[in-house]
N, C-alpha and C positions, 0 to 999 in steps of 0.2 A: 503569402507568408503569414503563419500563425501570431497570435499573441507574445508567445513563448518565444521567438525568433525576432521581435520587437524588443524583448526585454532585456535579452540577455548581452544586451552592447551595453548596457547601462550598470549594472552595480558588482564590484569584487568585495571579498573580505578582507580585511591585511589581519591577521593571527598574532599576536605575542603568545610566543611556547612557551615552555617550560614551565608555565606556572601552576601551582597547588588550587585544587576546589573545592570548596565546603560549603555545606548545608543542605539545604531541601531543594527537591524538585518535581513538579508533578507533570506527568504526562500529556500532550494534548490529545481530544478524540481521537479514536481511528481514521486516517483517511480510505482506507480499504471499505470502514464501514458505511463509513460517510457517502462514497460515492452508491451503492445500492441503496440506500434507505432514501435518498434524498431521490432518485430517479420514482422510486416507487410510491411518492408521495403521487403521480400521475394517475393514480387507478381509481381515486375516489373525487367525487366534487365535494367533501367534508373538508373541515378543518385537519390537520394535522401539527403537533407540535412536536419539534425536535429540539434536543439539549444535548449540550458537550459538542455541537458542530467546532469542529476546527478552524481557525482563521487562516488556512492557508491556499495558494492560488488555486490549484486544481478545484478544490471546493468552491470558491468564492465564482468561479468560472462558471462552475457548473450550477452553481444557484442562479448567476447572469443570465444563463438559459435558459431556465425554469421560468424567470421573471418577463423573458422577452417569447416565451410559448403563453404568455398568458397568463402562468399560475400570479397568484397575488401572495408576495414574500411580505412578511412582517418581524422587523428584527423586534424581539423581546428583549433581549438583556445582555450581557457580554456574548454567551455563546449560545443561546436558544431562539428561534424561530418559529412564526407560526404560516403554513403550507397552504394555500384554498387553490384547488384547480379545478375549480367550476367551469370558468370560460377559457377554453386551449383555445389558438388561434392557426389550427393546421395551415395556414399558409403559408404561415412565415417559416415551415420545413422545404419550403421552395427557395427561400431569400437567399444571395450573396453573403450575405452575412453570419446567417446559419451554417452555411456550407465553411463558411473560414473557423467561427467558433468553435463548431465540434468537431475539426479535423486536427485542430490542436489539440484537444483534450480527448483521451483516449475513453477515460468514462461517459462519454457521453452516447457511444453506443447500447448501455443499459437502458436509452429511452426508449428502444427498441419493441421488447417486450410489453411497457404497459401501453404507449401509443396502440400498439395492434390489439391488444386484448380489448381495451376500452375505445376506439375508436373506427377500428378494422384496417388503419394504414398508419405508416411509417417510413419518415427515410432518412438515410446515414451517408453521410459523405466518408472513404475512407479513413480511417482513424489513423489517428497520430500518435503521441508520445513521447515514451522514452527510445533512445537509441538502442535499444540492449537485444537488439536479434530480430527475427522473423514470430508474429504473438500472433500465431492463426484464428481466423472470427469462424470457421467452421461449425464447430462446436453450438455457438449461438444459431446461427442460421439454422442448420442441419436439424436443430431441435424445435425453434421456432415453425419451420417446413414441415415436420411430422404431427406437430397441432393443426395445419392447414392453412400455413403462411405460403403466397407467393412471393419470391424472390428473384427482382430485375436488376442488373448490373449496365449500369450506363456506362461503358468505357471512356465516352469522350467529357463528361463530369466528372465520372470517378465517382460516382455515386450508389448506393442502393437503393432499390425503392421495395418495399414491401405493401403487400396487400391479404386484407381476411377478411372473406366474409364471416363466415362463422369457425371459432379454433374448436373442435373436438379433440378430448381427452385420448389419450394414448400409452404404450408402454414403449417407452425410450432408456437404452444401451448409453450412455455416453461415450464418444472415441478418445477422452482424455477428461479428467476430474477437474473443467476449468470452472474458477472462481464465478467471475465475471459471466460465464457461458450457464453456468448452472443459475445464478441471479437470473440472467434475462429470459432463460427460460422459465422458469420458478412465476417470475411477474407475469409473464401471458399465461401459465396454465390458470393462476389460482379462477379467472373468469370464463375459463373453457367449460364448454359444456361434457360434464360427465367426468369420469378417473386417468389421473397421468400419474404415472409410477416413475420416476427418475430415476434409474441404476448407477452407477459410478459416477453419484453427483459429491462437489465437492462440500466439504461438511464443515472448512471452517467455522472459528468461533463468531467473525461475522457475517456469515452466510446462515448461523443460527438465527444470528440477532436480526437478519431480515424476516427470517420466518417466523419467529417469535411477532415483529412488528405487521408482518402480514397476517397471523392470527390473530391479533387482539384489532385488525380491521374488520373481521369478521369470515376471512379464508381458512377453509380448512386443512392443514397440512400437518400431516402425522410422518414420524420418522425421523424429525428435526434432529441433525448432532451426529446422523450416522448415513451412510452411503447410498439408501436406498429412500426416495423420498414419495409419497402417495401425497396427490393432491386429490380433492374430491372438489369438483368448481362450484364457484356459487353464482348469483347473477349481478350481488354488487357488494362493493368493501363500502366501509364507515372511516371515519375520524379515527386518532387514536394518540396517545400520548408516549414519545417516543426516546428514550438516553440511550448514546450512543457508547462505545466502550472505550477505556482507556489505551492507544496508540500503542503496540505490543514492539511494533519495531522501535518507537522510539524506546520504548522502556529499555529492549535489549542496546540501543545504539549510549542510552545513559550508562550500563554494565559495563559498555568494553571502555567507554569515558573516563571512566572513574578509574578501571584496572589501569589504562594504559599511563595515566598521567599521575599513579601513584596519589588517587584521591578519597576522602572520606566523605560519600555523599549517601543520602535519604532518597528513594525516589517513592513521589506518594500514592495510594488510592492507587496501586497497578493491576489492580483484578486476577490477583494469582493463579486464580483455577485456569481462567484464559489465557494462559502465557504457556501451557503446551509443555515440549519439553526445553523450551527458550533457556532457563533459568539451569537446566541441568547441563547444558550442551557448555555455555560460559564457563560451570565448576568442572568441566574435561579439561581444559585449557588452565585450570589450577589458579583460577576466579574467586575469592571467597566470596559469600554474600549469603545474608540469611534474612530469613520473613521474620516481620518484627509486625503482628495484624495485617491489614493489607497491605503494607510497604516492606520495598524491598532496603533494607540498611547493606554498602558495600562500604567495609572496615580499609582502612589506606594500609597497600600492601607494597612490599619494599619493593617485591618480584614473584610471580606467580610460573606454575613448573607444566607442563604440558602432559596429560597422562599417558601411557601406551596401552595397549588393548591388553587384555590379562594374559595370552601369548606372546605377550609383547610386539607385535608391530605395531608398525607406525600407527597411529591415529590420525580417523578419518574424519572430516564432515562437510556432510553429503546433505543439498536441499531434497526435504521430497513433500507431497501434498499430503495437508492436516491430516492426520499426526504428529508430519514428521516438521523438520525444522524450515522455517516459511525461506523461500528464498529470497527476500529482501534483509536479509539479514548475513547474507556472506561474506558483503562484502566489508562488515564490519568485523565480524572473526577473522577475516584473512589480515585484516591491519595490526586489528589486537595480536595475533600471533606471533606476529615480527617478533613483537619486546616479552615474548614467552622466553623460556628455557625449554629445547626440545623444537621435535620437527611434525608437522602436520602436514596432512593433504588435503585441500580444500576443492570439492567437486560440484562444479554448480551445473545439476542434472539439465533443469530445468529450459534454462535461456542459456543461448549463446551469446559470447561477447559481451557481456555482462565482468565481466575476470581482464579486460581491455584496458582498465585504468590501474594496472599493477607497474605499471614503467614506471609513472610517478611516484609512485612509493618506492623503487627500486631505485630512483634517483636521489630519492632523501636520505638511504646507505640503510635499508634491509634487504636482507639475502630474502629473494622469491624464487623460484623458477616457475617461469607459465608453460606450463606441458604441453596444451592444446587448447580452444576455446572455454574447454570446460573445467579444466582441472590446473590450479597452480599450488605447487608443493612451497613449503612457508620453513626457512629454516631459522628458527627462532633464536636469538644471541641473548636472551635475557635484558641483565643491566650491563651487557657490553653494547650497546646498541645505542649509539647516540646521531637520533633521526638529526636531520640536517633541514634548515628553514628554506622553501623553494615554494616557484612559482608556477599555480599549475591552472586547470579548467573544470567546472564538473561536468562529466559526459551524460550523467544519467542522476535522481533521484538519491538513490541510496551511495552510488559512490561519491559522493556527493558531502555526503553526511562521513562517510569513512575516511574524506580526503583532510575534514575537519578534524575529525579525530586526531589522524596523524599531524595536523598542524599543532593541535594543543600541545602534543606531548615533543615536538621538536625545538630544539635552542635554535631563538633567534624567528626570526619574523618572517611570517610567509605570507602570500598572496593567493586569493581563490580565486579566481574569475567566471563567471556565467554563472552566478550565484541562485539565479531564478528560478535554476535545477534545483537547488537547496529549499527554497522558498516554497514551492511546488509542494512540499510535504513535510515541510517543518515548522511550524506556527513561531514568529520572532523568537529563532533561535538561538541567533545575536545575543539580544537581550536577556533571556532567560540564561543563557550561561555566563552573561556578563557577574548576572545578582549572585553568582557562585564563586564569583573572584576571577575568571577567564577576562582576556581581555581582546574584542574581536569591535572590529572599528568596520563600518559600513560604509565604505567607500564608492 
């Protein structure tokens, strides 16, 4: 049994709805980022310092790891750290106890890539996580294997073991533009001997901000931002000084906060250029919100109108990989649209069963219909729409954070329970929406 499965008998939220929020709010780091950068601190025995770390479990988990492989963690200051993994202590990827911690925590499969680059071995017990579908490790391996990894599958562990003697450079197709899959590849090439071209790698904004932190270690990687990435290997990285980026979904999960509960807030410092088409997807849904310098200001809106496509059908949205809108973020459009005017199709490409936690919302009194795993059509009543306070569970991360949503804006008092799903990726979120006039008791 994981950490995550220890925890979650332990804390619910009780919500008071209906109430008004005002003032500022700033983002925490990324934790999307967070989990590559901080794996990648592995490839050098320099110092490394990182800023804007989020304080929430997945990361706190996965720096536990780092600290129990040997690196030497030094907390600086509220959210900065300084990295030394001079002495790794490969054995303890045999221990029990390794085997339990990174089977809960899904990032920790990124240790993958610099373990083998800089050491020639690695091994990963099957990964864990969120419940939200079948999240294939292919990708990783299949990539890692064409630099010159071998890969053993221990059925009765459940384990992988990887081995290199030496990774040579390559030209690798990706079979899907995965996040994660293109990180851990990305950290074995930069110290393979000789050119890896990545083709259909994914190009998120924090998948830049790795490669940006892997260049300024001394890796060379041209292409950074766009689908096609050349590494040219070197034989070692340095130190390097490292700010992680402001948390895009939370920023979007403050946007539909604010719509849904009829509130006027500030969210600060949200790194504009990096928010993709985030900020434009909410104004379809008839969101105001405008850039005020780096912050985003949403004006308190009585009710927001849903837009149709300029042949007028229905309006769609649809996750798809950077450019398109991240899919940790739908399940917070599908909540927000409830208390739209107008009807939406909400298609989440990506993962299945992810769109599973719509019953709960259907039971507070919005019209949804869930079509199929992937797609639930949202008929939105506007300000006839008066959510109802109930008692529910988080199944995953982001719905999670949607099912809060729906509590704020509900009359009368609700209950979350398995809150650790919440915790998992949102830095005392409690609290920070307390200071905004929400009222959420940590029970």
């Amino acid at each position: 049994m994981g950490w995550g499965a220890i925890l979650c008998t332990m804390t619910s939220f009780r919500i008071e709805g209906g109430r008004k929020l005002s003032g500022e709010i700033t983002p925490q780091g990324a934790k999307n980022e967070a989990l590559q950068v901080l794996c990648a601190v592995l490839l050098s025995p320099e110092s490394i310092t990182i800023s804007n770390v989020p304080d929430i479990l997945d990361v706190n988990n996965l720096i536990q790891l780092l600290r129990d492989l040997g690196v030497e963690v030094d907390k600086l200051d509220g959210n900065s750290y300084r990295f030394t993994s001079k002495n790794i202590d490969l054995n303890y990827l045999e221990t029990e106890q390794f085997y339990k911690q990174s089977s809960s925590l899904r990032g920790s499969v990124m240790i993958v890539g610099p373990l083998v680059a800089r050491f020639g071995k690695a091994s990963i017990p099957k990964p864990g996580g969120d419940k939200i579908g079948r999240r294939r490790l292919d990708t990783h391996f299949l990539g890692i294997q064409k630099l010159g990894a071998d890969f053993n599958y221990d059925p009765d562990k459940k384990q992988y073991k990887i081995e290199a003697k030496d990774l040579k450079g390559c030209y690798m197709l990706l079979d899907e533009a995965s996040v994660t899959g293109t990180a851990n590849i990305l950290m074995a090439a930069v110290l393979a001997k000789g050119i890896t071209t990545i083709y259909n790698a994914a190009c998120e904004p924090y998948l830049q901000q790795l490669c940006k932190m892997l260049n300024a270690m001394g890796a060379k990687i041209s292409g950074v931002g766009s689908n096609l990435l050349t590494i040219e290997g070197v034989q070692k990285l340095s130190g390097c000084t490292h700010r992680i980026l402001p948390d895009m979904i939370e920023v979007g999960s403050f946007i539909g906060m604010a719509a849904m509960t009829g509130s006027e807030i500030t969210i600060k410092n949200v790194s504009y250029i990096d928010l993709g088409i985030i900020p434009e997807s909410f104004r379809r849904l008839g969101i105001k919100l405008e850039l005020r310098n780096d912050d985003i200001f949403i004006p308190q809106q009585d009710g927001y109108v849903i837009e149709s496509f300029i042949d007028g059908s229905i309006m769609t949205i649809a996750d798809a990989p950077w450019p398109g809108l991240t899919p940790d973020l739908l399940s917070v459009f599908l909540v927000v649209a409830a208390k739209a005017k107008g009807s939406v199709l909400i298609h989440q490409k990506m993962f299945e069963s992810r769109l599973f936690f719509v019953d709960k919302i259907i039971d507070m009194g919005a019209q949804i219909i869930l079509c199929d795993p992937h797609r639930a059509t949202v008929i939105g009543l506007g300000n006839q729409l008066h959510l109802r306070a109930s008692t529910m569970s988080s199944p995953d991360i982001r719905a999670g954070i949607a099912l809060l949503i729906a509590a704020l804006a509900a009359e009368g008092t609700s209950t979350i329970h398995n809150i650790d799903q919440i915790d998992r990726g949102y830095e005392k979120i409690d609290e920070r929406l307390n200071a905004l006039g929400a009222k959420i008791e940590r029970i």
